[in-house]
NUVO-861304 format. One record per residue: z, y, x of N, C-alpha, C in turn; residue number from 1; chain. Coordinates in steps of 0.02 Angstrom, whole numbers. Atoms other than C-alpha are relative to their C-alpha. Example, Ala and Ser with C-alpha at 12.3 -4.5 7.8 and 13.67 -1.06 7.14 Angstrom:
BEGIN
<node n_Z="0" n_Y="-59" n_X="45" ca_Z="390" ca_Y="-225" ca_X="615" c_Z="0" c_Y="60" c_X="45" i="1" ch="A"/>
<node n_Z="-3" n_Y="-59" n_X="-42" ca_Z="357" ca_Y="-53" ca_X="684" c_Z="37" c_Y="55" c_X="-39" i="2" ch="A"/>
***
This chain:
BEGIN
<node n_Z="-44" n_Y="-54" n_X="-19" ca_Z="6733" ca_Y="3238" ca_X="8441" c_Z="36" c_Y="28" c_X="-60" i="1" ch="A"/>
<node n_Z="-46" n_Y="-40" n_X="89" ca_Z="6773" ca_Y="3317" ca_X="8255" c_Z="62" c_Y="-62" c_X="-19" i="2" ch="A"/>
<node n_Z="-49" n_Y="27" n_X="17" ca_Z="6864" ca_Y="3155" ca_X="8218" c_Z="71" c_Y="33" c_X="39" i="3" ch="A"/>
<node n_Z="-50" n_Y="-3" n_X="-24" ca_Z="6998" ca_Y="3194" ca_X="8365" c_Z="25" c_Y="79" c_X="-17" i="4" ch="A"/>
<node n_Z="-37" n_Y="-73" n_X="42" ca_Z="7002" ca_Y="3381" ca_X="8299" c_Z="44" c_Y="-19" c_X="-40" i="5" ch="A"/>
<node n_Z="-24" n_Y="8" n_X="87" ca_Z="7055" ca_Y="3328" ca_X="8127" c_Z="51" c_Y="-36" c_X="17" i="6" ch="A"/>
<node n_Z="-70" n_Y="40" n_X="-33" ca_Z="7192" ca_Y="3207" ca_X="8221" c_Z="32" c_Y="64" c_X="29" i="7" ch="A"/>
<node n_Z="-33" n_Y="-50" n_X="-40" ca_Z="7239" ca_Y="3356" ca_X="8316" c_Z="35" c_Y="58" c_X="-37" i="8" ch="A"/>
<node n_Z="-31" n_Y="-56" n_X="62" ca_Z="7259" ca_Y="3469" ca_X="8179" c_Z="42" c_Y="-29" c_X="-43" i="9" ch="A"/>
<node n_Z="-51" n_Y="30" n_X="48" ca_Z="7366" ca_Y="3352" ca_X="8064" c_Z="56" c_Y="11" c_X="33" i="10" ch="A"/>
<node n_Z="-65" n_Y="9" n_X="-50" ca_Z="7467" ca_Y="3324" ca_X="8221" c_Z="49" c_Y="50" c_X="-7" i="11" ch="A"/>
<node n_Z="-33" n_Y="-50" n_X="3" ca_Z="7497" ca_Y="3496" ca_X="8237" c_Z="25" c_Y="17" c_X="-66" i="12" ch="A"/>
<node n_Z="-22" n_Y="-26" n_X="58" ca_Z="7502" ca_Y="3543" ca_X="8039" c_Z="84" c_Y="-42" c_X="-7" i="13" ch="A"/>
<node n_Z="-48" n_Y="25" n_X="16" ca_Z="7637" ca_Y="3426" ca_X="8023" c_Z="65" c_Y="17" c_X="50" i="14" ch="A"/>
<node n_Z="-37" n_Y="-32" n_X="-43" ca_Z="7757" ca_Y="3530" ca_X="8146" c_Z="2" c_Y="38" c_X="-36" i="15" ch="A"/>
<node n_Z="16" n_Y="-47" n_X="48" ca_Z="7713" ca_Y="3673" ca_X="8022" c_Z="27" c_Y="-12" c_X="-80" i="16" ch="A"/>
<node n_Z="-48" n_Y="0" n_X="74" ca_Z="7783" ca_Y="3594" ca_X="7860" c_Z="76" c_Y="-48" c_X="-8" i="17" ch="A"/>
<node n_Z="-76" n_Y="17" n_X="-5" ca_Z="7943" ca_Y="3537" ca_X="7931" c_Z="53" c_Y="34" c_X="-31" i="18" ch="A"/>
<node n_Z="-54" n_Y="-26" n_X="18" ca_Z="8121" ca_Y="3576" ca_X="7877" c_Z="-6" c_Y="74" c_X="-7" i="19" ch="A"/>
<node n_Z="-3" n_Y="-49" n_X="-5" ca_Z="8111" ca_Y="3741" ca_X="7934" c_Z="-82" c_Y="52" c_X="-19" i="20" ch="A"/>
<node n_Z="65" n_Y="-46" n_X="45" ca_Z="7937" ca_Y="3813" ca_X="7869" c_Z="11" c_Y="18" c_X="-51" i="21" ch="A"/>
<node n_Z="-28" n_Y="-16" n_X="72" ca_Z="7938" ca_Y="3927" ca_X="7728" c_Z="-23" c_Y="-27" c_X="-37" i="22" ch="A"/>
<node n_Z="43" n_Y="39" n_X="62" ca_Z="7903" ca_Y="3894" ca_X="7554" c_Z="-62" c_Y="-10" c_X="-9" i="23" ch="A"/>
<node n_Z="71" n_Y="25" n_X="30" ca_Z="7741" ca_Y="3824" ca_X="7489" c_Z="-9" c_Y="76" c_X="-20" i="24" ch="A"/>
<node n_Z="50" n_Y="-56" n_X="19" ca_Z="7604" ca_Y="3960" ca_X="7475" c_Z="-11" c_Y="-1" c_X="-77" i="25" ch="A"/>
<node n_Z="47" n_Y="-2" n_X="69" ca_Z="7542" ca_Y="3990" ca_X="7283" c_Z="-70" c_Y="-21" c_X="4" i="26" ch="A"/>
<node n_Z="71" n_Y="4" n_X="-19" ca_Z="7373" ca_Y="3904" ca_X="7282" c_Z="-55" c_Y="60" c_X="-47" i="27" ch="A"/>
<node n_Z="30" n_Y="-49" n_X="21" ca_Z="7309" ca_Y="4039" ca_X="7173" c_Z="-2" c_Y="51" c_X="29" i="28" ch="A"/>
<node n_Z="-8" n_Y="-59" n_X="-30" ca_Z="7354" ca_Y="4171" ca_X="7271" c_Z="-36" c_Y="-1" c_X="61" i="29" ch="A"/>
<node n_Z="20" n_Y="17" n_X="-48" ca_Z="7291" ca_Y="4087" ca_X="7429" c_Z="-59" c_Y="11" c_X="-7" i="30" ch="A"/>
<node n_Z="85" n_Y="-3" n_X="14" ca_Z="7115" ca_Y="4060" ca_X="7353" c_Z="-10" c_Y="76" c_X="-1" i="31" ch="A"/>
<node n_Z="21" n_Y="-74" n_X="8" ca_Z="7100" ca_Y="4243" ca_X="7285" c_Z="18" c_Y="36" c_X="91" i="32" ch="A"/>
<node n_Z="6" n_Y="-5" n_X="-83" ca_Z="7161" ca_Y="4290" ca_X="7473" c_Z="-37" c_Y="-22" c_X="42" i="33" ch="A"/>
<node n_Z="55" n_Y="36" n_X="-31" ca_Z="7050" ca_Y="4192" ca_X="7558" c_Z="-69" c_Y="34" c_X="-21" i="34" ch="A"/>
<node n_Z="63" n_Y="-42" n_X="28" ca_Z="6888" ca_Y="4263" ca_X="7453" c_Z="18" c_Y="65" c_X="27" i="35" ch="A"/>
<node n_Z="-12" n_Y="-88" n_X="-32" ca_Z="6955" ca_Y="4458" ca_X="7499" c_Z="0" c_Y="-27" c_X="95" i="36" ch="A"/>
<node n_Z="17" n_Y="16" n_X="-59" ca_Z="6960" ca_Y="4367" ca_X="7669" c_Z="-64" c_Y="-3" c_X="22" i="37" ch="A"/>
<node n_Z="54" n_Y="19" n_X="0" ca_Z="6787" ca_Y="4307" ca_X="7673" c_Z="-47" c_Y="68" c_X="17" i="38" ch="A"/>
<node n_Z="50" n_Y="-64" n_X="34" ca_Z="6712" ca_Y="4487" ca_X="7571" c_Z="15" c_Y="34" c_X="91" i="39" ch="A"/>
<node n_Z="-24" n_Y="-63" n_X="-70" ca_Z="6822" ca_Y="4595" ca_X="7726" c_Z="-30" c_Y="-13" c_X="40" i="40" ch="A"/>
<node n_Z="21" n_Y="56" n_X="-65" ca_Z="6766" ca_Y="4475" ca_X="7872" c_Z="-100" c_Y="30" c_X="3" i="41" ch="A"/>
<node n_Z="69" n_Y="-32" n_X="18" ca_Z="6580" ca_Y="4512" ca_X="7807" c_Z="-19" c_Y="69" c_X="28" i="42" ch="A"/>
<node n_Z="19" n_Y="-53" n_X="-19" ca_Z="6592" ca_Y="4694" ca_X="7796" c_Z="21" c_Y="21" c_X="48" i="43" ch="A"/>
<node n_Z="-17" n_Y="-34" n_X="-66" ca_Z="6683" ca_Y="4717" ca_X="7961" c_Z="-56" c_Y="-21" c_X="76" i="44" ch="A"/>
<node n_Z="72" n_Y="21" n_X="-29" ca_Z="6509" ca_Y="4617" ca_X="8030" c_Z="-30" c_Y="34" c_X="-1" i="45" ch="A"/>
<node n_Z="49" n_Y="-13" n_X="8" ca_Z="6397" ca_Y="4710" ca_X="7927" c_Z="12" c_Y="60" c_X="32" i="46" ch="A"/>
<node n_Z="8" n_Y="-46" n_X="-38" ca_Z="6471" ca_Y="4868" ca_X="8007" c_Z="41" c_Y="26" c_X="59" i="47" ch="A"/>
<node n_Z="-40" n_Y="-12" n_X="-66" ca_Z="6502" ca_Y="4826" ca_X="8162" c_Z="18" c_Y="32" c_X="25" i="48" ch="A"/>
<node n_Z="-51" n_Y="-36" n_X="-26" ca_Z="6655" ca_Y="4859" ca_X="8211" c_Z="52" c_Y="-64" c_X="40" i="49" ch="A"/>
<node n_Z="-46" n_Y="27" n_X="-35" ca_Z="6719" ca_Y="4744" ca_X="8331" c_Z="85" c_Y="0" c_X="-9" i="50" ch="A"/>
<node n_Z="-76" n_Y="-2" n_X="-8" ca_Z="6897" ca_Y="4793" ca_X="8339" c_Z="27" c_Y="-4" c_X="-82" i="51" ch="A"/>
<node n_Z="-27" n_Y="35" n_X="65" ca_Z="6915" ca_Y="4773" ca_X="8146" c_Z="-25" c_Y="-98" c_X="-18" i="52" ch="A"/>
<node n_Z="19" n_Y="68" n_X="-8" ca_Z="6816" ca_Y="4606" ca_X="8172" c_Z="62" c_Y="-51" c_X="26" i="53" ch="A"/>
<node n_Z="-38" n_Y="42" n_X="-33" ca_Z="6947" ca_Y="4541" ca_X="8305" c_Z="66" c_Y="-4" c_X="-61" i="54" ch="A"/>
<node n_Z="-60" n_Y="-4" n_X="44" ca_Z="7080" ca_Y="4575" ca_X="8163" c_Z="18" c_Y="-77" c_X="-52" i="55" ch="A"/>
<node n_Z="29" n_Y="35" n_X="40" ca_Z="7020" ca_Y="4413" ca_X="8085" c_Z="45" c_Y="-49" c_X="52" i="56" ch="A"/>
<node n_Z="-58" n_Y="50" n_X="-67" ca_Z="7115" ca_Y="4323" ca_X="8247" c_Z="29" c_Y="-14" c_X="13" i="57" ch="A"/>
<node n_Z="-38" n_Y="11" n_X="-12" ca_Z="7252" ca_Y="4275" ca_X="8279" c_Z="13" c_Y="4" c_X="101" i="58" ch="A"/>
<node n_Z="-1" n_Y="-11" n_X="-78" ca_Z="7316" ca_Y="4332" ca_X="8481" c_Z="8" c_Y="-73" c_X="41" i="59" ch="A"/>
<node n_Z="0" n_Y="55" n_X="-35" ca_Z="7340" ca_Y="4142" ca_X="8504" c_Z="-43" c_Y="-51" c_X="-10" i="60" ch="A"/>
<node n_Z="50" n_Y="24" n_X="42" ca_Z="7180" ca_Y="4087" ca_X="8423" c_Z="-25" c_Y="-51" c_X="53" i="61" ch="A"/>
<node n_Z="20" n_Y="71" n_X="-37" ca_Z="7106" ca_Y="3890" ca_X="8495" c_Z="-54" c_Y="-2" c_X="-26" i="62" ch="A"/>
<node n_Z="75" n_Y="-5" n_X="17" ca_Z="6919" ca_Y="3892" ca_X="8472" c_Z="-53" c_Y="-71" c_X="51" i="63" ch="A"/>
<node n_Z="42" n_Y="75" n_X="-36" ca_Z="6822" ca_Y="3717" ca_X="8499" c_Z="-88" c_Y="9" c_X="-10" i="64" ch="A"/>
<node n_Z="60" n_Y="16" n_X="39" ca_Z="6639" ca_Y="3720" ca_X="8465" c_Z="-51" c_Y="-64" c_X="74" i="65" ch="A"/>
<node n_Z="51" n_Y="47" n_X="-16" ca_Z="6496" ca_Y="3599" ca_X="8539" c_Z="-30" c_Y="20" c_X="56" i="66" ch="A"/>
<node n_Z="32" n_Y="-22" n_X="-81" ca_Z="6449" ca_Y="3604" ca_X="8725" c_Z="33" c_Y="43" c_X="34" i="67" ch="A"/>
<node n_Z="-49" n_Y="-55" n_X="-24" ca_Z="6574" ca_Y="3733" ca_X="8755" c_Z="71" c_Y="-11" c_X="29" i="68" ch="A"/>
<node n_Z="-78" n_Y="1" n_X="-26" ca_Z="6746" ca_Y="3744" ca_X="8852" c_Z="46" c_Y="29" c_X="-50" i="69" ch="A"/>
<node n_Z="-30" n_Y="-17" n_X="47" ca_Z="6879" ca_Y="3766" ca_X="8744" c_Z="40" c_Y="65" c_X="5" i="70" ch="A"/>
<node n_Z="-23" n_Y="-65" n_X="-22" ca_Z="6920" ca_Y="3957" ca_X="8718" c_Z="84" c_Y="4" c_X="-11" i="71" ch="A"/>
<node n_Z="-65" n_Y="-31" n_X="28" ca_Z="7094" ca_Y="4028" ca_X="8696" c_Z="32" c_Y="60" c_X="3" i="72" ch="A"/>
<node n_Z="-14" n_Y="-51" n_X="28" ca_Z="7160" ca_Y="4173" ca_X="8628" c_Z="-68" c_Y="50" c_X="-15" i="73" ch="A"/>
<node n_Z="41" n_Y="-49" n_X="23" ca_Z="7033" ca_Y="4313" ca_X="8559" c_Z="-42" c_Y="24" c_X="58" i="74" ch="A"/>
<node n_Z="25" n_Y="-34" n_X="-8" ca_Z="6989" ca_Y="4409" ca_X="8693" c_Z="-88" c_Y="-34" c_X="29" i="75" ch="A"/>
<node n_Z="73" n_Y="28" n_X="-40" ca_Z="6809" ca_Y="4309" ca_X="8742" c_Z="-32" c_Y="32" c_X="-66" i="76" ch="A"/>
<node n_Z="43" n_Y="-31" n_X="32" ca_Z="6762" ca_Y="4385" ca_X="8579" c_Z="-18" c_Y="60" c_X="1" i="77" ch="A"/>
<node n_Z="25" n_Y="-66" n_X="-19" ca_Z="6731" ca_Y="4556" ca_X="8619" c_Z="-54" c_Y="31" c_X="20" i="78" ch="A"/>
<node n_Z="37" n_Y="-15" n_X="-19" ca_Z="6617" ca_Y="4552" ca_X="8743" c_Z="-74" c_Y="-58" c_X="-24" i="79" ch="A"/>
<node n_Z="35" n_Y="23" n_X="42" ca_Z="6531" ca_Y="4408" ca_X="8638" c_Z="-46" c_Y="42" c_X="-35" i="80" ch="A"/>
<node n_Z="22" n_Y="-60" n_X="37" ca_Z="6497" ca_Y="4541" ca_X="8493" c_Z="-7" c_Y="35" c_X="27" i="81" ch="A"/>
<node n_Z="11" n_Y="-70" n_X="-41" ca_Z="6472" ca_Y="4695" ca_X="8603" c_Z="-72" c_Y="-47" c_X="26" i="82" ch="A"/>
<node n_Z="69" n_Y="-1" n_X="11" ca_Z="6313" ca_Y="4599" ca_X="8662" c_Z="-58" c_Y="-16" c_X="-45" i="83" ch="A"/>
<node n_Z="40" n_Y="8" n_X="72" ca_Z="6263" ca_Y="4526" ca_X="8496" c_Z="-43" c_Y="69" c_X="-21" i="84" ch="A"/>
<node n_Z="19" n_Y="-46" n_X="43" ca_Z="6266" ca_Y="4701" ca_X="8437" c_Z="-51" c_Y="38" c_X="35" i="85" ch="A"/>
<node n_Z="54" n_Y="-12" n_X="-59" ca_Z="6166" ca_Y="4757" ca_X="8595" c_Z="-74" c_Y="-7" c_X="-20" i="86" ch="A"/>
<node n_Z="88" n_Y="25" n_X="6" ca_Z="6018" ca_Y="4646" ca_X="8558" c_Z="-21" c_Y="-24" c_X="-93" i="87" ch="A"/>
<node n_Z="29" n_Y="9" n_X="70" ca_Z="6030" ca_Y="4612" ca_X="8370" c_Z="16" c_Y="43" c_X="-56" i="88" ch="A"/>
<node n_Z="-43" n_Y="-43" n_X="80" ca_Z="6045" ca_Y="4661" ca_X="8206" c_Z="28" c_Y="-61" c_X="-46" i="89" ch="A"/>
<node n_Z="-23" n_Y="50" n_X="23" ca_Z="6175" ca_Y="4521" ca_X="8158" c_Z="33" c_Y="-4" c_X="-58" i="90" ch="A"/>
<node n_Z="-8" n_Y="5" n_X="97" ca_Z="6226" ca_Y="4466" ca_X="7972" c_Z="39" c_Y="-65" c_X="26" i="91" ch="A"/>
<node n_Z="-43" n_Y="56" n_X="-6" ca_Z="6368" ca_Y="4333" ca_X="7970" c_Z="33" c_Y="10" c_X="-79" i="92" ch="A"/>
<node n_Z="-69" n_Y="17" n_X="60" ca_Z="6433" ca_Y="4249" ca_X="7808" c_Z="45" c_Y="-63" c_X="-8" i="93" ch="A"/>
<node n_Z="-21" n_Y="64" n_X="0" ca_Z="6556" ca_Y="4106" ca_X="7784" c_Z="30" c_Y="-17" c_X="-53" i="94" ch="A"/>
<node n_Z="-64" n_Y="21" n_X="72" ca_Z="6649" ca_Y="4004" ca_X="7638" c_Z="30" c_Y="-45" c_X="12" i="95" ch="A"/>
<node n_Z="-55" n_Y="59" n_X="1" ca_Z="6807" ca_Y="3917" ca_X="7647" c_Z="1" c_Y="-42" c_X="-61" i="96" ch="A"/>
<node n_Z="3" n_Y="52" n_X="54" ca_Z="6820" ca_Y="3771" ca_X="7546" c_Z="44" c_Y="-70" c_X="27" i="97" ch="A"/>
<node n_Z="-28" n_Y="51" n_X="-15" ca_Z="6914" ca_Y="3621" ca_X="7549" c_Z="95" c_Y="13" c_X="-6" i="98" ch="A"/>
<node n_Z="-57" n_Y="-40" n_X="-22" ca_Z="7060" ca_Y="3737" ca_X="7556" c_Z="89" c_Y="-50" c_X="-25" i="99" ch="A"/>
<node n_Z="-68" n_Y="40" n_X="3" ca_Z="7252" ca_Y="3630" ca_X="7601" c_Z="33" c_Y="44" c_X="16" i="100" ch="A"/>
<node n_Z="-58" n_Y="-45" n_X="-29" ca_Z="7402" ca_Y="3735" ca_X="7616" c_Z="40" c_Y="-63" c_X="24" i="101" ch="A"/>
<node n_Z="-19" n_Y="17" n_X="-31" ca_Z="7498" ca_Y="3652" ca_X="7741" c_Z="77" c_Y="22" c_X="7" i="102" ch="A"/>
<node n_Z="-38" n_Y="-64" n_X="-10" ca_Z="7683" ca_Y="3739" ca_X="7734" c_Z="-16" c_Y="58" c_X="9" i="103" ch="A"/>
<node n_Z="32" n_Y="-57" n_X="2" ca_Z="7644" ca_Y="3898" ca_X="7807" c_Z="-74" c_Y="24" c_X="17" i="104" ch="A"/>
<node n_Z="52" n_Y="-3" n_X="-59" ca_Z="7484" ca_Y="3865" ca_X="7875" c_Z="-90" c_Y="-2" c_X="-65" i="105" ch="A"/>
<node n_Z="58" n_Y="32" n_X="40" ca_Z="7299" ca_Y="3839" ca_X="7767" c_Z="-23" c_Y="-29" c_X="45" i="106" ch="A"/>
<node n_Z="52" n_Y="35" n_X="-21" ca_Z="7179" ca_Y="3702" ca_X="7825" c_Z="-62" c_Y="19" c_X="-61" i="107" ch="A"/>
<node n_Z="100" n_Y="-11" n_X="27" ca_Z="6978" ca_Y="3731" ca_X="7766" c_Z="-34" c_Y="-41" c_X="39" i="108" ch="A"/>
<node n_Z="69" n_Y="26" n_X="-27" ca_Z="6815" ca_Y="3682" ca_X="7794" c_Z="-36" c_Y="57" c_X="20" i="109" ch="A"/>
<node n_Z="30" n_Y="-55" n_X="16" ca_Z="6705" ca_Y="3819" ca_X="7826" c_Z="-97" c_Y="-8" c_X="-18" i="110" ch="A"/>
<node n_Z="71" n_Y="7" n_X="-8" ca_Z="6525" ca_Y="3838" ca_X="7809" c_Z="-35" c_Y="77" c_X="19" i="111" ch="A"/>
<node n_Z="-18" n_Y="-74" n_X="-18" ca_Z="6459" ca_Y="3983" ca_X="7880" c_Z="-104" c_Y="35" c_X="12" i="112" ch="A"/>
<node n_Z="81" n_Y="-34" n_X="-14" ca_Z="6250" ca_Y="4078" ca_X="7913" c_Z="0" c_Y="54" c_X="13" i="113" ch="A"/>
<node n_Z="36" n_Y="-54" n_X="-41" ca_Z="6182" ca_Y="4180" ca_X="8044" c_Z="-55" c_Y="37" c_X="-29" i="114" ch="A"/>
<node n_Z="47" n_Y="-31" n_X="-21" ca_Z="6061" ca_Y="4293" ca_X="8047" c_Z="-22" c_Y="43" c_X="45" i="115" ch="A"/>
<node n_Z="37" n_Y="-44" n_X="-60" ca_Z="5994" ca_Y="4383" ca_X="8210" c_Z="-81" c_Y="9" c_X="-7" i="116" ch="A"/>
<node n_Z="62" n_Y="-54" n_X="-24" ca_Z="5851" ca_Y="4522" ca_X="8211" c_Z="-17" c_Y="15" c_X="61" i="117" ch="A"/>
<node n_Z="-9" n_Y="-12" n_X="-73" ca_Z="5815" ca_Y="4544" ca_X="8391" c_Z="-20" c_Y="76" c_X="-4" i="118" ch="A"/>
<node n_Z="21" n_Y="-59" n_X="16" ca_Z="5818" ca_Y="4747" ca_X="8382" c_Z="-65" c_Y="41" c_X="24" i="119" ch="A"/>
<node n_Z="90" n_Y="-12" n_X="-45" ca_Z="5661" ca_Y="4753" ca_X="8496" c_Z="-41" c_Y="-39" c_X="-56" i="120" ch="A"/>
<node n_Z="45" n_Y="41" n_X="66" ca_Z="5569" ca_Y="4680" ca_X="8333" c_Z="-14" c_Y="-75" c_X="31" i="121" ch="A"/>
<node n_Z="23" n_Y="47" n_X="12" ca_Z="5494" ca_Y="4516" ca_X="8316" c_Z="39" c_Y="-50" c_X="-47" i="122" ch="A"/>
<node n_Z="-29" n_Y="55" n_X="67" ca_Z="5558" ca_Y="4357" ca_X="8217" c_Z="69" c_Y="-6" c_X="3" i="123" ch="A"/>
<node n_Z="-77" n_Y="22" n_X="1" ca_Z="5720" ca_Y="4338" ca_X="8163" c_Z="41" c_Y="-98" c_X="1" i="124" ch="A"/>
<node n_Z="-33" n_Y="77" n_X="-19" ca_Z="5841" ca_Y="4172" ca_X="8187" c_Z="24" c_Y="-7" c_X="-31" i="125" ch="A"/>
<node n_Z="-52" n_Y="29" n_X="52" ca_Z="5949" ca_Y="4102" ca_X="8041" c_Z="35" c_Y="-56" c_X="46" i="126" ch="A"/>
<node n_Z="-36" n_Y="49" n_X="-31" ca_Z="6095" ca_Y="3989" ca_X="8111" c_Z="39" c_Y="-15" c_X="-65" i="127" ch="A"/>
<node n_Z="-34" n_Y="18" n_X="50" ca_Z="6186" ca_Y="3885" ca_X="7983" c_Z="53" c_Y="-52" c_X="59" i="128" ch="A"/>
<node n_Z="-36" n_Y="34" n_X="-12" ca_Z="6338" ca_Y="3767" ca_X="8033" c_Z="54" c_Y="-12" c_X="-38" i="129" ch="A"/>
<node n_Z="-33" n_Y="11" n_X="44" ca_Z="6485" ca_Y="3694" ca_X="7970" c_Z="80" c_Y="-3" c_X="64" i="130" ch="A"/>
<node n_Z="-53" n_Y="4" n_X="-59" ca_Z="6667" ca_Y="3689" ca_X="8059" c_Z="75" c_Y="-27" c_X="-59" i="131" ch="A"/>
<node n_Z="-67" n_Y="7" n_X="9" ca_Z="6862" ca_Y="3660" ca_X="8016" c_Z="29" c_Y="66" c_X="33" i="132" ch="A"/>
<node n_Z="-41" n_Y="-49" n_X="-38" ca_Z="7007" ca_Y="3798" ca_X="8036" c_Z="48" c_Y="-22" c_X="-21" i="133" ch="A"/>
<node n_Z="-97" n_Y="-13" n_X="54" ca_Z="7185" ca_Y="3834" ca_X="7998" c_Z="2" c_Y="67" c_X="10" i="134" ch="A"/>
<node n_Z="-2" n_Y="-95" n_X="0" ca_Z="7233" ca_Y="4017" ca_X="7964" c_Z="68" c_Y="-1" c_X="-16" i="135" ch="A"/>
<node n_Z="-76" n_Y="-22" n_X="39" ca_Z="7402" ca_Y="4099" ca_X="7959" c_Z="4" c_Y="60" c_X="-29" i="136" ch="A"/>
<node n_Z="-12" n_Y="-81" n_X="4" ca_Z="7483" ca_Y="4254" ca_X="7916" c_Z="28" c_Y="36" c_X="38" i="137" ch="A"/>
<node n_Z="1" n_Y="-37" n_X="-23" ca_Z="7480" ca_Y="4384" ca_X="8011" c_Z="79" c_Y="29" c_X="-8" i="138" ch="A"/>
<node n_Z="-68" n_Y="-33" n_X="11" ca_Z="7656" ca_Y="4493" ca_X="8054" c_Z="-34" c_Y="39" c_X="-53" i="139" ch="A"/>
<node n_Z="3" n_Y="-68" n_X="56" ca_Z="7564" ca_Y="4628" ca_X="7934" c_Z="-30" c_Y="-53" c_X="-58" i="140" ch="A"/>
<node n_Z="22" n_Y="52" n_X="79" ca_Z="7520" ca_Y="4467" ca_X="7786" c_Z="-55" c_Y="-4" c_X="-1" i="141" ch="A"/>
<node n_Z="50" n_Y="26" n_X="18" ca_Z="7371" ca_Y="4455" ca_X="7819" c_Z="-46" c_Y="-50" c_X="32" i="142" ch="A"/>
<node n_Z="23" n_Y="97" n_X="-37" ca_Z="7269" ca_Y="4277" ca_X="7853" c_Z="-66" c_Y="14" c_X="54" i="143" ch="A"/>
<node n_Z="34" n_Y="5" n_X="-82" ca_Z="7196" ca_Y="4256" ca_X="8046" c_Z="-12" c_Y="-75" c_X="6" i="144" ch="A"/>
<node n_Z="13" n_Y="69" n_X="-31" ca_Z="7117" ca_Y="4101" ca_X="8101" c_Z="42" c_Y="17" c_X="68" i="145" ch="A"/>
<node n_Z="-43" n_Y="32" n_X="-85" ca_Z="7239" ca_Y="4020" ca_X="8229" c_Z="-51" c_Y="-40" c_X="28" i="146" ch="A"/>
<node n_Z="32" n_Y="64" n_X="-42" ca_Z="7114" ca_Y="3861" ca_X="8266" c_Z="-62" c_Y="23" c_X="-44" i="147" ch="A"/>
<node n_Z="66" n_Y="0" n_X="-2" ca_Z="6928" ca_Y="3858" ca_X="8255" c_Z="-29" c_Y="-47" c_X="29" i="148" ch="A"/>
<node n_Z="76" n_Y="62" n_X="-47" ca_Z="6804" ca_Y="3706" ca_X="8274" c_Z="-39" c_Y="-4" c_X="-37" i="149" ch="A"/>
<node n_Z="58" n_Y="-22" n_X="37" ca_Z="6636" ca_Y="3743" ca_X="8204" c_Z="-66" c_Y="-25" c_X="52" i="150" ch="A"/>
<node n_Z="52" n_Y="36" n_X="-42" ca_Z="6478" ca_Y="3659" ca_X="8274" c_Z="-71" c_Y="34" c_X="-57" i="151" ch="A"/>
<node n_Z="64" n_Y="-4" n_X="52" ca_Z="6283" ca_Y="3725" ca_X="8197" c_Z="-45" c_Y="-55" c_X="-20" i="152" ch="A"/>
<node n_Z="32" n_Y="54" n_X="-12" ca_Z="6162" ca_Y="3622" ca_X="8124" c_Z="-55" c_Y="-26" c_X="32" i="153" ch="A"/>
<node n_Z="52" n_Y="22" n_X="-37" ca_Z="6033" ca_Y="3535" ca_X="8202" c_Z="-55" c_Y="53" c_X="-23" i="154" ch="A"/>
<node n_Z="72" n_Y="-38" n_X="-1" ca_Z="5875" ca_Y="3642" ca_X="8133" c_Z="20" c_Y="63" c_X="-11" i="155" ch="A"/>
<node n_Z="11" n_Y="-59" n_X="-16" ca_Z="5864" ca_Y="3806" ca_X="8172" c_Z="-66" c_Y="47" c_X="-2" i="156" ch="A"/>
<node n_Z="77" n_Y="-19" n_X="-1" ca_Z="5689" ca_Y="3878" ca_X="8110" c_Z="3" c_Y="75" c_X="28" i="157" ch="A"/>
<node n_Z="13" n_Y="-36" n_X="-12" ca_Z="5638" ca_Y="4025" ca_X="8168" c_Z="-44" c_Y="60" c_X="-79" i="158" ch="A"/>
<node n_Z="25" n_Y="-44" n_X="62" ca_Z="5571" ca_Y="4166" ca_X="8010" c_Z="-13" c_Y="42" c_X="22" i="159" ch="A"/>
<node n_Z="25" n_Y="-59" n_X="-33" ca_Z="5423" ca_Y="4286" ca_X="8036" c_Z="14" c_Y="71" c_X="-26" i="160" ch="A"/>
<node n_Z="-30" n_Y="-78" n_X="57" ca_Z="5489" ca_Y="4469" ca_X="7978" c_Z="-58" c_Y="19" c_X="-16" i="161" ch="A"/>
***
């Protein structure tokens, strides 16, 4: 399945650095953007706040992951997080890497780790996985994942608090 992503995403990137796309991004500027992406993305987890979370989105955002129907646009995340935050005490971090500017567009890799507390105590869950995006810019400049395909990995231990 990831192979036909990565076909799917060229397909599309390459619509994106046609004639009419703007200039080439600064890859310096991109990276340091991307990290303040990352740090923000974090702390709008660590204090959950949904509606600064969804800011991270793009309103036409394509979300693939593993066993799942393929989402589109943002709003399935809402009530996602609204019960995360219900039953856990969740910690999300991720790092882009791989990072292609595309015309206007970035391609990454991501790599990304859970953590869920179930707030009724007992053991917590670490989730690790790995995915592909593209991110644009936002009307206000700042970078939203448009596409998302991210799959976890196979082991998933469980850790006694």
């Amino acid at each position: 399945m990831i192979p036909a992503i990565v076909l799917s995403l060229l397909i599309y990137l390459s619509g994106c650095s046609g004639p009419d796309a703007q200039p080439t991004l600064d890859p310096a500027t991109v990276e340091s953007e991307l990290r303040a992406f990352e740090d923000a993305h974090r702390e709008a987890i660590d204090a959950k706040s949904i509606e600064d979370i969804l800011q991270f989105y793009s309103t036409d955002l394509i979300t693939v992951t593993q066993g799942e129907p393929i989402q589109y646009g943002k709003d399935w995340l809402r009530p996602l997080m609204q019960e995360l935050y219900q039953s856990y005490d969740f910690h999300e971090e991720f790092k882009l890497d791989n990072i292609k500017i595309i015309g206007d567009r970035v391609v990454a890799t991501l790599q990304y780790s859970q953590k869920m507390t179930p707030l009724q105590g007992g053991k917590h869950m670490t989730q690790t996985g790995k995915g592909i995006c593209v991110l644009k810019k936002s009307d206000s400049g700042t970078w939203q994942f448009e596409w998302n395909s991210y799959s976890p990995d196979d082991t998933q231990p469980d850790v006694e608090e």
